[in-house]
N, C-alpha and C positions, 0 to 999 in steps of 0.2 A: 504494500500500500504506500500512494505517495504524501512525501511530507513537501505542503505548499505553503509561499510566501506569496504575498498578494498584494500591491503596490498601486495605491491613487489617493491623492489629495482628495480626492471629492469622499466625505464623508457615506454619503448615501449610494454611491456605485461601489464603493469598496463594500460597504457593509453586505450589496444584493451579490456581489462576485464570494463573498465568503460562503453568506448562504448557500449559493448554487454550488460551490465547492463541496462543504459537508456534507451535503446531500448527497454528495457521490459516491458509491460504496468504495471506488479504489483509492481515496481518499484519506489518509490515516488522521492526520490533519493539518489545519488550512489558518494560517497566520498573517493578520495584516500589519500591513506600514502606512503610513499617512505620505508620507514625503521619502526621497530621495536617501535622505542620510542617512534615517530610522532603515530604512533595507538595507542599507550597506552596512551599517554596525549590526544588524543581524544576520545577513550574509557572512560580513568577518566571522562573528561565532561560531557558523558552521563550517568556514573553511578552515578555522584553528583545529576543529573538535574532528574532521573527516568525514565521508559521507556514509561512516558507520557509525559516527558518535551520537550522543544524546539531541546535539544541536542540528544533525544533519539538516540540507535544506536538497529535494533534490529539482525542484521547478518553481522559478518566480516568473509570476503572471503580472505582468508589467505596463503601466498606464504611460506613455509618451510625452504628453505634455502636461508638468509639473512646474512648479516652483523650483530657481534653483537649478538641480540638475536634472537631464529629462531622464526618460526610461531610454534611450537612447544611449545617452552617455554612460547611464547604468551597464545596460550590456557591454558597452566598449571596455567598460572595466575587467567588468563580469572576466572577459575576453581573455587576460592576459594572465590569469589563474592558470595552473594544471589542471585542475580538477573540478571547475566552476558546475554549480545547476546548472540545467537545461531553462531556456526562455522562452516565454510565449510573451505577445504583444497583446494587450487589452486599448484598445485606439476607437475613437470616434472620428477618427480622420485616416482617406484610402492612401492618401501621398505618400505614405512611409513603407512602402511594401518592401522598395528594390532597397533600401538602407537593413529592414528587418534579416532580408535574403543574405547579404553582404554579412552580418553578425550572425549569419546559421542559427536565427530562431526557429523553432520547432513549428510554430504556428502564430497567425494574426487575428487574431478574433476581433470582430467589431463591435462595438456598439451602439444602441441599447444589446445588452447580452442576451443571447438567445440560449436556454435550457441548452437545444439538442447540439448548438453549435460548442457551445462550453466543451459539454459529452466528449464531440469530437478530438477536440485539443487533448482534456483528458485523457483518453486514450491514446494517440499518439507519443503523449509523452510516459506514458504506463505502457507501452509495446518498447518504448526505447531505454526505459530502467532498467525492464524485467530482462531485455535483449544483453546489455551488457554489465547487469551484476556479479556475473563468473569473475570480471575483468579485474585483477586486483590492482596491478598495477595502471592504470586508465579508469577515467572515469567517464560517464553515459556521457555519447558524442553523438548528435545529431546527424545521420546522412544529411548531405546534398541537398537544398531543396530550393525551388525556387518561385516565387510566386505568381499565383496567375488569379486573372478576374472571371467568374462561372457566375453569370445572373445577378451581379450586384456583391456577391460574394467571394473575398479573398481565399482561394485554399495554395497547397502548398504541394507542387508535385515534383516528386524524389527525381535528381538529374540521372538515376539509375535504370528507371523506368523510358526515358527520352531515347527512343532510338537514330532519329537522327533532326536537325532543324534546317528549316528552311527560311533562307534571307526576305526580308519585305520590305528592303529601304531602312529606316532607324528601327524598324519593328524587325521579330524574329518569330515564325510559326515553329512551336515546338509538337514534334509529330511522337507519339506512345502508343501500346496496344491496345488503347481507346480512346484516343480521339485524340484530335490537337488542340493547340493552345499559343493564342499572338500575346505575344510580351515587349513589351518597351527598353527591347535591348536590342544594341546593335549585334552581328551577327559573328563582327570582330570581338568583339569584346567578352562574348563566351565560346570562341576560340582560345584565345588566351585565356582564361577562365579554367578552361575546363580539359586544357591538354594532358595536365597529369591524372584527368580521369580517363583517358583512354578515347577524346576524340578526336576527330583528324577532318581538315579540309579537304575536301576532294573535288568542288568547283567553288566557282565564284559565290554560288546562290548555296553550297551545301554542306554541311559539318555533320560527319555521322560518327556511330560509337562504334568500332573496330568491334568488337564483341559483338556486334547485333551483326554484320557480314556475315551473310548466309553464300555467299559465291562473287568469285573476281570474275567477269567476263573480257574477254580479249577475240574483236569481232571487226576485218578489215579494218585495222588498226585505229579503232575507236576502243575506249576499256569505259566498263559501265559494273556497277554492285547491285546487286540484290541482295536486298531485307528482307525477312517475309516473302509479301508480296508485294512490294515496290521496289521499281528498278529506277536507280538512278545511274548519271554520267558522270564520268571522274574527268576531267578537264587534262591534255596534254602534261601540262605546268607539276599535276600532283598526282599524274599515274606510277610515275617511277617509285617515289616516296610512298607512297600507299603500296604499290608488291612489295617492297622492302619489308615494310610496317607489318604488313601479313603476315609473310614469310618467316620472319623471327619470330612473330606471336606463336605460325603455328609450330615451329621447335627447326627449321628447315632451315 
């Protein structure tokens, strides 16, 4: 069960996010901070004590704009720990998504807080305790994740699941085994990003995950990949690089 910190100036949104906390069976329990500093002298506690001691803290649910320091700057901190909680964002405002993603928060919840959306974060961050408790050395490290907007609604989908993206100008369509997703990132920029997870350029418009390559095609001297079932072009410039890339993955 998790032990929660719960972070916002506003007396009466902190109070209903605790509420919705306790109520939660996986929940052990659910502690608030009014401000900025009160979390961080109660974070310090738990990072003196470890996150098996009495003070453990292992997810604070974090309000953005505060007095002071934001929840923002809080994660940045958070950040430079060995061993820090997992983050979640509690925001009445959509702007801070791609800063959220940048600081590998688990989730962005909005509000007015919804029951079932809480639930959701909840659990995400209760699959990723439970995932790396064995770890003694390491502590609960959030996969990859990067935000995207579904109906008004901020979720958060694992860069693991992304098989490959496709360029849209400042925008990037991120393509998964159900469905895509346009994000407000250039298409350079999670190239670099996200090289040492295993993805590679292969045109202009395409950045795919070497692991999701289901076959090199070499076809009157065009070379084109299939995924699944979608077939893309590898552009001259990045076919050599890419059979290389292959090649050594597959042990050859």
């Amino acid at each position: 069960m998790l032990r929660v910190l719960a972070v916002d100036d506003e007396e009466p949104a902190l109070g209903e996010l605790l509420y919705l906390l306790r109520a939660d069976p996986r929940v052990r329990t659910a502690e608030g901070a009014g401000d900025a500093t009160a979390a961080l002298r109660r974070i310090g506690r738990a990072l003196e004590t470890g996150p098996d001691g009495d003070e453990g803290v292992d997810v604070v649910f974090l309000d953005i704009h505060m007095p002071g320091l934001t929840g923002l700057d809080v994660a940045r901190l958070l950040a430079g720990f060995a061993r820090p909680p997992l983050v979640v964002f509690v925001t009445a405002h959509e702007g801070f998504a791609l800063q959220a993603f940048d600081l590998k928060a688990v989730d962005y919840v909005l509000k007015p807080v919804r029951r079932e959306r809480l639930a959701e974060a909840v659990r995400r961050v209760h699959d990723l305790v439970h995932a790396t408790a064995p770890a003694v050395t390491s502590g609960p490290v959030a996969p990859e994740q990067i935000p995207v907007e579904l109906g008004g609604v901020t979720r958060f989908v694992s860069v693991d699941d992304i098989a490959y993206v496709e360029a849209h100008g400042d925008y990037a369509r991120l393509h998964t085994d159900h469905g895509s997703h346009l994000v407000r990132i250039p298409l350079s920029t999670l190239e670099e990003r996200w090289a040492a997870r295993g993805f590679v350029r292969i045109h202009r418009s395409h950045l795919v995950a070497l692991a999701r390559i289901d076959e090199l095609r070499l076809d009157g001297g065009t070379t084109s990949v299939r995924l699944g079932d979608t077939d893309l072009a590898v552009s001259r410039r990045h076919a050599r690089q890419l059979r290389d890339l292959l090649m050594r993955r597959a042990g050859g």
